[in-house]
C-alpha positions as CSV (number, residue, x, y, z in Angstrom):
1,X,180.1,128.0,-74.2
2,X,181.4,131.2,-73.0
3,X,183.4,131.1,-69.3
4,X,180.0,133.7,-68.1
5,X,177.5,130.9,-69.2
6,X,179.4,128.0,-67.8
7,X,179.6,129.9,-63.9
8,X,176.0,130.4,-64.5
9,X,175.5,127.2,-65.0
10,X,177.5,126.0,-62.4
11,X,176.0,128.3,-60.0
12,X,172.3,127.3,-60.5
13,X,173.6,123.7,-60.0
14,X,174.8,124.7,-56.9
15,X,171.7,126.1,-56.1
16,X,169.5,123.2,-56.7
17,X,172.3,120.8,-55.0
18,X,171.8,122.7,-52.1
19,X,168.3,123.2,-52.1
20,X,168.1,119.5,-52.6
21,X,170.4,118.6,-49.7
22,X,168.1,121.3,-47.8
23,X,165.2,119.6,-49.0
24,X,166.4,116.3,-47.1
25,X,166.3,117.7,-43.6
26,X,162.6,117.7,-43.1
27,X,162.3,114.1,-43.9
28,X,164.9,112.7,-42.4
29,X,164.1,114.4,-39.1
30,X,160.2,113.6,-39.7
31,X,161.4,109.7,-40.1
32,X,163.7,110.2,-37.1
33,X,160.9,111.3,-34.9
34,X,158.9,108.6,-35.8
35,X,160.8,106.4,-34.8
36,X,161.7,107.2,-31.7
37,X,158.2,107.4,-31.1
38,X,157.9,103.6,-32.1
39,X,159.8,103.2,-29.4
40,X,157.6,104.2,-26.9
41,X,154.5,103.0,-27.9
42,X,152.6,100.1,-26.4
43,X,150.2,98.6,-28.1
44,X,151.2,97.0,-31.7
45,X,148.6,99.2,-34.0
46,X,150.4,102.3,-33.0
47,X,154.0,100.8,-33.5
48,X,152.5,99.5,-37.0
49,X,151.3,103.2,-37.6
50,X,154.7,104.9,-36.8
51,X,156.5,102.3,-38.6
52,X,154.6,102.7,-41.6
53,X,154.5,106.4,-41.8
54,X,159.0,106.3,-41.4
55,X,158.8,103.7,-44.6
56,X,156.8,107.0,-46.2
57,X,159.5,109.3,-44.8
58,X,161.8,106.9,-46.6
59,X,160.4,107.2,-50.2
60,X,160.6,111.1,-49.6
61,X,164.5,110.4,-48.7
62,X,164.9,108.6,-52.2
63,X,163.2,110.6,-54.2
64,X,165.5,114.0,-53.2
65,X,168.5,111.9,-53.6
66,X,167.1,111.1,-56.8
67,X,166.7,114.6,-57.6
68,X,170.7,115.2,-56.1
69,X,171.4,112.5,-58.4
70,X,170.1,113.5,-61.8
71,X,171.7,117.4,-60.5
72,X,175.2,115.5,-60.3
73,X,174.8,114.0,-63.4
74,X,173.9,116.7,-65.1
75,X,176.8,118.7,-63.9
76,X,179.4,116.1,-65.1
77,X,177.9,115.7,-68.3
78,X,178.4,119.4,-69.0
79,X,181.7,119.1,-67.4
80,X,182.9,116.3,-69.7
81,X,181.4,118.8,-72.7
82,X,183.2,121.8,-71.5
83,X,186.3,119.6,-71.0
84,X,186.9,118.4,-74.8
């Protein structure tokens, strides 16, 4: 692989890390609200709700870090290739 194609590789790893890592923000500030909220609700249906709707917020979480994951992965494959 020629040193062009292996910084163009790299790069668009970069670029999905990062929109990944972007991609965790709205979440995790979604799940954050929510909970605060549960903290000042009164009646048990609507603490229920906004407890329920963070455990959603949640799976979102898991499935970017997946994504971050299979992106890191990826990258050290392909640096283990470049390095033999």
């Amino acid at each position: 692989m020629s040193d062009q194609a292996t910084r163009s590789d790299a790069a668009e790893e970069l670029r999905l890390l990062s929109k990944a890592l972007h991609d965790l923000c709205q979440p995790l500030t979604t799940l954050q609200c929510r909970l605060e909220m549960a903290g000042m609700l009164d009646t048990e249906a609507a603490y229920r709700e906004a407890v329920e709707h963070a455990l959603g917020e949640c799976c979102r979480l898991t499935a970017a870090i997946d994504s971050m994951r299979g992106v890191v992965r990826t990258a050290a494959k392909r640096a283990e290739s470049t390095a033999i």
